[in-house]
C-alpha positions, 0 to 999 in steps of 0.5 A: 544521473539525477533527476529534473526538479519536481513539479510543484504539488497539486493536492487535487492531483494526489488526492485522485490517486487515493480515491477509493474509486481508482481502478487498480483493484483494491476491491478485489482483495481482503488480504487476508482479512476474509479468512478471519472474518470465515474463521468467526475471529474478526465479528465486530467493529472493534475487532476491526478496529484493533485488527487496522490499529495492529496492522498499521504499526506492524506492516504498513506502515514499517514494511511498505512506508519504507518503500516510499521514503526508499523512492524518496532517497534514491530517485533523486540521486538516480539510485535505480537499482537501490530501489528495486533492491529494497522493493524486491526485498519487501516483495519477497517478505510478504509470505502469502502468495496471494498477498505477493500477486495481489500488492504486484497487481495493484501496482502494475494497474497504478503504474497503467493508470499513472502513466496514462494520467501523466505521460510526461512524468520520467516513466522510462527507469520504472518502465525499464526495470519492470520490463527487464524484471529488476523492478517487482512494481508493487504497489508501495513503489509505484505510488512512491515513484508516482507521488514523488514526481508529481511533487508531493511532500514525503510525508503527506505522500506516506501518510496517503498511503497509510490511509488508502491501506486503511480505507481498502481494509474498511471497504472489505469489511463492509462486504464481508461483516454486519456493519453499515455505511455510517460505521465505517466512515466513523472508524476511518475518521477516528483511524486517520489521525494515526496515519501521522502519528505512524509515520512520524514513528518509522520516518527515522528509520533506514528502509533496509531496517523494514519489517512486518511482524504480524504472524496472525494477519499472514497465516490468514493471508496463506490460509485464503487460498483454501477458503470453501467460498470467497468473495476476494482474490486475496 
């Protein structure tokens, strides 16, 4: 069985579901960042800078974009179960038990909020799935699911969730390092850009080829969990 044909894109509509406002409690996780920040390895804003830069090559973008481009691919077709094969794949990756429960959570809240935003979208295989425990429901899947039915491009609903993984990180950073307000904006200005170029990197790429490789940010990621005082869940 395939699927109805997609809405035409409204980018006010896509542009709500990367606010950095939207409550599906990114706030609430570091992801590992607030160990290195601890650890006195990750002070400065070019540190920062170069620590987003890494991250965004070695895992955002071809470990989670995959999953979107996957929604892309088998949504059409009706390829439930190849789906929730790839996502559980990238769920199970993530080393971090936080991390895991944290990605998860997100999901789940965007799917809440999603659903309620737009209960006429196809809700029902996603629904079905996460109730049965086929579908992990992170967050990379979700917004894939969401982005695709609401009629948004491949690419602009990639590279929207290549920036909200970058803006969350900087909306840490601000909490957990001496730097203000004006600096973090400049540095999502000057990181933006690379959302494309990115994409445009891993868009050739077979979801079932995805990959992390960034030993450093995982270790800090399982590391949290035995931080004296934290101010994230991750």
């Amino acid at each position: 069985m395939t699927e109805k044909a997609v809405p035409l894109f409204h980018w006010l509509a896509y542009q709500q579901l990367l606010d950095s406002a939207l409550p599906i409690g990114g706030f609430s996780h570091s992801f590992g960042l607030e160990t290195l920040v601890q650890q006195g390895r990750l002070t400065t804003i070019t540190q920062l800078e170069a620590y987003i830069r890494s991250m965004l090559t070695n895992s955002w973008a071809s470990s989670d974009a995959m999953v979107i481009k996957a929604a892309y691919t088998h949504i059409p077709r009706g390829e439930w179960g190849q789906l929730w094969d790839i996502d559980h794949m990238l769920h199970v990756q993530r080393v971090g038990s936080e991390t895991r429960s944290g990605v998860q959570k997100m999901g789940r809240r965007l799917l809440q909020l999603s659903r309620s935003l737009y209960p006429e979208l196809n809700w029902q295989p996603m629904d079905d799935a996460v109730s049965a425990g086929r579908c992990s429901s992170n967050h990379p899947v979700v917004h894939g699911w969401v982005s695709y039915h609401l009629g948004v491009p491949l690419n602009l609903a990639a590279e929207g969730y290549l920036y909200t993984c970058i803006m969350t990180c900087i909306n840490s950073a601000l909490r957990l390092m001496s730097i203000g307000q004006t600096q973090g904006q400049m540095l999502l200005a000057k990181l933006v850009p690379l959302t494309g170029s990115e994409w445009k990197r891993v868009a050739p790429m077979d979801p079932l080829d995805a990959y992390s490789n960034s030993p450093a940010a995982d270790l800090a990621m399982m590391q949290h969990e035995t931080l004296y005082s934290r101010l994230f869940m991750s």
